[in-house]
C-alpha positions, 0 to 999 in steps of 0.5 A: 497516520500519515502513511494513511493518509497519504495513500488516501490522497492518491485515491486512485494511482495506479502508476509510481512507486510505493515503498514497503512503509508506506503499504505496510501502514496502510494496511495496518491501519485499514486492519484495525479500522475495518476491526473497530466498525466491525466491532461497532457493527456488532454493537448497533446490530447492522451485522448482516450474513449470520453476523459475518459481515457489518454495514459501516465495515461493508462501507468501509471496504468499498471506500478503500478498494481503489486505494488498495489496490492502487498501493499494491500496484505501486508496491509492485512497482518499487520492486520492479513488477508489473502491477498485474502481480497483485493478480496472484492473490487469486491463486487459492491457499497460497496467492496470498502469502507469495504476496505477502513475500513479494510486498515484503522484499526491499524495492529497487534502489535508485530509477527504475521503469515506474519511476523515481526511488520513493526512498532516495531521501534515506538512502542519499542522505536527502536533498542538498546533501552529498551523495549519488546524483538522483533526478530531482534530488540536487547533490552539493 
């Protein structure tokens, strides 16, 4: 849940890295979200398009579309892309899952062009320990 709530807390971030967890559990957790209010759609009857489309899942979906699209951008950025790769979901029948492959590969390791390695703290071992010298993450 914090996954989730931290891509929250950056509403609308476009620039930084975001790592594979952090993405991952966001989408997991607006999945079964947006599954639960469609179910309780269903249940109050605010289904709407032949049942297809609920009110509180219509809501839902617009409060998160800025987040989205900003830790998928950052996403990309962790793998050394520029943000506009999220622009390939358009491509009909396989946008998606190129997408899907590219979220899915490890992020580059150590500084890159976006930003400090959102993961240096595993990959080092944290602050304060030894290991390769990171910016803002002291070595002993």
């Amino acid at each position: 849940m914090q996954w989730y709530i931290d891509v929250l807390k950056k509403y609308a971030v476009f620039d930084g890295r975001a790592r594979r967890k952090e993405y991952w559990m966001f989408v997991l957790f607006s999945v079964v979200a947006s599954i639960i209010l469609s179910l309780i759609d269903r249940i109050l009857g605010t289904t709407y398009n032949n049942g297809t489309s609920g009110v509180l899942q219509t809501i839902y979906s617009l409060a998160v579309l800025l987040p989205t699209i900003g830790v998928a951008i950052r996403r990309m950025h962790d793998t050394k892309r520029s943000g506009w790769w999220i622009l390939i979901n358009l491509i009909p029948c396989i946008g998606w899952i190129w997408f899907i492959v590219l979220a899915a590969q490890e992020g580059t390791a150590g500084q890159n062009e976006y930003g400090p390695d959102p993961k240096a703290a595993e990959r080092f071992g944290g602050p304060g320990q030894a290991g390769p010298a990171e910016p803002g993450y002291p070595t002993v």
